[in-house]
C-alpha positions in Angstrom: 76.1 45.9 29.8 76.0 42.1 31.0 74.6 40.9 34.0 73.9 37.6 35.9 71.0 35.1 36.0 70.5 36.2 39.9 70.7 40.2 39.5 67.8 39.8 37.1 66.2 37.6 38.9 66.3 39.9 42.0 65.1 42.9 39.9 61.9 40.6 38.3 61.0 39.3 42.1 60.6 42.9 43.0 58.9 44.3 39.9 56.4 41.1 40.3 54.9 41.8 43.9 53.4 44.8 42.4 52.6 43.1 39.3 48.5 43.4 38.5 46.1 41.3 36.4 46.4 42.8 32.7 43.9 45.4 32.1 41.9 45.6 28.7 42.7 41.9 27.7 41.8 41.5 24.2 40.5 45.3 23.7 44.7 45.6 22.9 44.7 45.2 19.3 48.5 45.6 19.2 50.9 45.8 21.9 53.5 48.5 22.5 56.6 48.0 24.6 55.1 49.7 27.5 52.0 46.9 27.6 55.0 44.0 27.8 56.9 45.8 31.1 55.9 43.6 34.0 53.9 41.2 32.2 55.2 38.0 31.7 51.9 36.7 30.3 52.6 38.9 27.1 56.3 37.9 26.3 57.2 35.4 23.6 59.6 33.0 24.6 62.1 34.1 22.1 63.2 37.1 19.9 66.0 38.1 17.7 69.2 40.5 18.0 68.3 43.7 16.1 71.7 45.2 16.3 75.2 43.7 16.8 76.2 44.7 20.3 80.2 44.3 22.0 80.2 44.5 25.5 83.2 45.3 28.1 84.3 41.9 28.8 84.9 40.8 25.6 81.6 39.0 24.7 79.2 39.9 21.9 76.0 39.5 20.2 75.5 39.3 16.8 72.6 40.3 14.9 70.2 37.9 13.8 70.8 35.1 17.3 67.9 34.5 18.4 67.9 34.4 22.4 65.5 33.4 25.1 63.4 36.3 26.3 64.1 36.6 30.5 62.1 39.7 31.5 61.1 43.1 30.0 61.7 46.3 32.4 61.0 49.8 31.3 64.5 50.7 30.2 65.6 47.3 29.3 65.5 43.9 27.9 67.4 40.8 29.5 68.1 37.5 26.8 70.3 34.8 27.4 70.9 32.6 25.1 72.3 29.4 27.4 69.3 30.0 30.8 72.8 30.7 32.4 74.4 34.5 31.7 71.8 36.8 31.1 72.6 40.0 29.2 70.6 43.1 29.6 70.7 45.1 26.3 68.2 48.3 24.9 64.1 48.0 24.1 65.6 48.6 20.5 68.2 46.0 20.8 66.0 43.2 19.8 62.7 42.5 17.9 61.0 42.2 21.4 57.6 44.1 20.2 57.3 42.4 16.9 57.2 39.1 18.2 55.5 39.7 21.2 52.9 40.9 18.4 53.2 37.5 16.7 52.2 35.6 19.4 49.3 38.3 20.9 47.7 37.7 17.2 47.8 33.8 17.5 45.5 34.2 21.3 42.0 33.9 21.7 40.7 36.2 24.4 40.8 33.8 27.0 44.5 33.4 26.7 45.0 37.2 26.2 43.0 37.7 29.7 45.6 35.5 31.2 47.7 36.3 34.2 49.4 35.2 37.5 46.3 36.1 39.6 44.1 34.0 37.0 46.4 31.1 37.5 46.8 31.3 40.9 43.2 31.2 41.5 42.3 28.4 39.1 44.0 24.9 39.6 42.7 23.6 36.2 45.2 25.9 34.8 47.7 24.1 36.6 50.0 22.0 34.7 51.0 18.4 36.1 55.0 19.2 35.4 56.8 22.0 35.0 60.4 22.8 32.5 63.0 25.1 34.1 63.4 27.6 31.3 66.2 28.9 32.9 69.5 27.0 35.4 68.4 27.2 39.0 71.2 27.0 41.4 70.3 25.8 45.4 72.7 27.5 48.4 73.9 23.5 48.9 75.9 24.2 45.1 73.0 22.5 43.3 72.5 23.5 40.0 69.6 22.6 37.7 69.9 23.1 34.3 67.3 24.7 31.7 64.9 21.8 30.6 65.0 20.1 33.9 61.2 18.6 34.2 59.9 19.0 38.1 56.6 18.2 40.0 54.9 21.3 39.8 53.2 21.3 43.5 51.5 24.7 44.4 52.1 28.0 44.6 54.5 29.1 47.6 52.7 30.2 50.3 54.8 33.2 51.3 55.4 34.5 47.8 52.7 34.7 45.5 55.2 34.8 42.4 56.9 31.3 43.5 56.2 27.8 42.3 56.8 25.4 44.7 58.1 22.1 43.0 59.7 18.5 43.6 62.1 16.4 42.3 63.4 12.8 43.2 62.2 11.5 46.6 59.8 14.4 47.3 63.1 17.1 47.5 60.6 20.5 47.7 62.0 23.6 46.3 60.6 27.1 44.8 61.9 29.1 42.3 59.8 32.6 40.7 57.4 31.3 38.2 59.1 32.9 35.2 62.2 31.0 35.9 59.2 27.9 34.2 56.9 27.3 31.0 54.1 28.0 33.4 52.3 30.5 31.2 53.1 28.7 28.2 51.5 25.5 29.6 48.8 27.7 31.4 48.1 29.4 28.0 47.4 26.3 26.3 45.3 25.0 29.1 42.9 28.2 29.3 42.1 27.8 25.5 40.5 24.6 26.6 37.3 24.0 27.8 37.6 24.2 31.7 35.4 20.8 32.3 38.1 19.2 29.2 41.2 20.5 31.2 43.0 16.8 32.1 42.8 16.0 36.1 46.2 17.0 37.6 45.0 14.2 40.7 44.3 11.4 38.2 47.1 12.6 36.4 49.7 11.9 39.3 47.8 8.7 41.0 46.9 6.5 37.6 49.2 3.4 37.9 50.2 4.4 41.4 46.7 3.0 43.5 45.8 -0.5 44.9 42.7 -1.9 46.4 42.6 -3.6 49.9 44.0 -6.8 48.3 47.5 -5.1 46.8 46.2 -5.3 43.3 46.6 -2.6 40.8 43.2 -0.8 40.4 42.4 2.1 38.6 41.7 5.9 39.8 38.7 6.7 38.8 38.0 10.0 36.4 35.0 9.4 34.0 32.6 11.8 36.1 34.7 12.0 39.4 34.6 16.0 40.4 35.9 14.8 44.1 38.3 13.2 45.9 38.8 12.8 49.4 42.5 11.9 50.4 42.6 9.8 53.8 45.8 10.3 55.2 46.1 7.3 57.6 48.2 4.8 59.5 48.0 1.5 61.6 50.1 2.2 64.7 47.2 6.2 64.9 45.7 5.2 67.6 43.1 8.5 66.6 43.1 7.1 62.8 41.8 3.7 64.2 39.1 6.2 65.8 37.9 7.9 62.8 38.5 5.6 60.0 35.2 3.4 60.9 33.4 6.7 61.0 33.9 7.1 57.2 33.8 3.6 56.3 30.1 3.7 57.5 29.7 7.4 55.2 31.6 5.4 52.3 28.7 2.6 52.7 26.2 4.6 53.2 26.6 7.9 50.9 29.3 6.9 48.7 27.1 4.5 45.8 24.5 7.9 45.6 27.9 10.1 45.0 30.0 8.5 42.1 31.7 12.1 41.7 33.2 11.2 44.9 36.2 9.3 44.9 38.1 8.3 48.6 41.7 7.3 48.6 43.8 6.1 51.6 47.3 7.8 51.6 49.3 5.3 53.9 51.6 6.7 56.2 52.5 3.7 57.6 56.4 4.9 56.6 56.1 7.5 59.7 56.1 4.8 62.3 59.6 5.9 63.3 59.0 9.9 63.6 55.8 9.3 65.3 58.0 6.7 68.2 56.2 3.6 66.9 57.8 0.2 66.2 59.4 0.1 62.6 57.9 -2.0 60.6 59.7 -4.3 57.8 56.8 -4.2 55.5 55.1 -0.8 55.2 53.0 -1.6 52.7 51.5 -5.1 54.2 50.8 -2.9 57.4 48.7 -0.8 55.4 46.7 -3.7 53.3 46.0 -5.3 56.9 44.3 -2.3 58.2 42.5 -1.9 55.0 41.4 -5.2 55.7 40.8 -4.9 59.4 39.1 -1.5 58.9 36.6 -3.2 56.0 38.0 0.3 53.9 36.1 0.4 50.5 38.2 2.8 48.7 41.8 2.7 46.9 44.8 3.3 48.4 48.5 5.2 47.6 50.4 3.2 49.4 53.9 3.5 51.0 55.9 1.8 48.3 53.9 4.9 45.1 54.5 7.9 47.4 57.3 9.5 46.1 55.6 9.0 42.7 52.6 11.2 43.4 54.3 14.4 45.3 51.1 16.7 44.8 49.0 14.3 46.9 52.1 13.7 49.5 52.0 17.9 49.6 48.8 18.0 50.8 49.5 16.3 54.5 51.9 19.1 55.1 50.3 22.1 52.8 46.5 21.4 55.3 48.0 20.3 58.7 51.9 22.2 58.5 53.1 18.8 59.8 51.0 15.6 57.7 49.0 14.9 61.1 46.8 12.0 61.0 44.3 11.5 60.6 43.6 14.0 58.4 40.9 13.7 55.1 41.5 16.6 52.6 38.9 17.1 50.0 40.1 18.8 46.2 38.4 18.9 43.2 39.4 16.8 40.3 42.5 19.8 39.7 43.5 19.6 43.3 42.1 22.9 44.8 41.3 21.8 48.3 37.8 22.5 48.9 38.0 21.2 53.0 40.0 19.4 55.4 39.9 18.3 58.9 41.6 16.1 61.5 37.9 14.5 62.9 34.8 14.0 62.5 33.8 17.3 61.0 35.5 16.7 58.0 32.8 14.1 57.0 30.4 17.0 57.9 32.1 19.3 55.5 32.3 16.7 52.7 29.0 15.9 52.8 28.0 19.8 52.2 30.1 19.6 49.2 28.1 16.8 48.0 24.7 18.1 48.9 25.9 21.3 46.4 25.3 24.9 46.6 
């Protein structure tokens, strides 16, 4: 029997809302086929055709092709070999076990502990970019092929077993996670000290940040566990407000805190949606309040947004519609720790810096 990409997919999405955190981790010496049935954490990425198999249309599958691995059920096996058609074919078909053995033997117990709920839960397992494993085709007639690399955002907020991703000028889409090297990528994280793990923030804003003057400058990582994104504008009225509110706790806090880091994320490019004037010169708007505002800190301005989609996200993932002004606090990964539209925010940073 032969099915398509979607009527697998449709089968996985409902098998993984029930899907659980592996039990036993590492006290599984071997694995058996039942221990690989909803858990995508176990598979290996490829395996082999045991038997030669013919199928109604015409097609076939020779022993010895090695295919992609697309899910594990209890009474079957889907491979494809293009990410496109999908074929489901017997446990027995294919040498699913054996290398799903290969690879359990290669993990420490870290990795073998490793599932969806652990990533979820832990941005520093969170890779930067994600590779479609498989084609991913949009309602519009977009198609995506298999090795397409996206910005790997968050996890959707209304289903746990979606990444949310971008691509281009901050396009947003979601697609399962299995449908992505996540657990690959995850897996190789997780054998790495956690404090080790590379900064997905630093990761997205190096070579993207200016200071006040429009120069390049650095974000800062060497002992930086915080940073506090500023999402600001000229023609806010409110931002005007706040913004010398944290200026003064930049002065005054920030040289006792270097694992703080502040960044402005200009959103002088919203003039229009928000009924302002439209400037010509989005970024100069943004280096004259800097100046005006006597802001310390780096800025992502206008002109590097669509370069850095994570920090872009979180406007929208905190506030639902990128409200200003709004300061989001994360961790070096990008978990976000607080975030406010006022003056409580700085109340709420400042309790993260004072430590449990």
């Amino acid at each position: 029997m032969r099915t398509s990409l979607w009527a697998v997919l449709v089968l996985n999405c409902i098998g993984l809302l029930g899907m659980v955190a592996p039990a036993g981790g590492d006290e599984l010496a071997t694995l058996k086929y039942s221990d690989l049935v909803n858990h995508p954490e176990r598979w290996p990425a490829q395996v082999t055709m045991k038997n030669t198999l013919q199928f109604n249309d015409g097609s076939s599958l020779a022993a010895g092709t090695v295919m992609k691995l697309m899910s594990v059920r209890s009474d079957s096996v889907a491979v494809s070999n293009t990410g496109v058609t999908s074929y489901a074919v017997g446990p027995d078909d294919t040498d699913v076990v054996d290398a799903a053995n290969a690879l359990w033997s290669k993990l420490n117990a870290d990795q073998r502990h490793l599932s969806l709920a652990t990533i979820e839960g832990d941005a520093s397992l969170w890779p930067a970019t994600l590779k479609l494993t498989n084609r991913v085709s949009f309602g519009n007639g977009t198609n995506m092929e298999p090795g397409t690399v996206v910005n790997f955002l968050h996890f959707h907020q209304g289903a746990a077993d979606n990444v949310e991703f971008s691509i281009g000028k901050l396009e947003m889409n979601w697609v399962p996670y299995d449908m992505t090297d996540l657990i690959p990528q995850a897996r190789d994280l997780v054998a790495t000290p956690r404090e080790s793990r590379p900064s997905r923030i630093v990761a997205q804003l190096q070579g993207n940040t200016v200071d006040g003057d429009g120069k390049a400058a650095d974000c800062p990582d060497k002992g930086v566990k915080y940073f506090a994104f500023y999402f600001s504008a000229s023609w806010c009225e409110p931002c005007r407000a706040f913004a010398p509110q944290l200026v003064t706790f930049a002065k005054q806090v920030g040289p006792a805190h270097p694992e703080l880091a502040i960044v402005m994320v200009s959103q002088e490019a919203m003039q229009a949606a928000a009924g302002q004037h439209v400037s010509q010169d989005y970024d100069g708007d943004m280096f004259k309040y800097m100046k005006d505002m006597g802001m310390p800190w780096i800025a992502l301005p206008p002109s590097a947004k669509s370069k850095c989609p994570n920090v872009w996200g979180y406007g929208d993932i905190c506030t639902g519609d990128y409200s200003t002004p709004n300061l989001v606090v994360t961790d070096r990964w990008g978990t976000v720790l607080a975030s406010g539209l006022d003056a409580k925010a700085i109340e709420q940073l400042k309790k993260i810096l004072a430590g449990p």
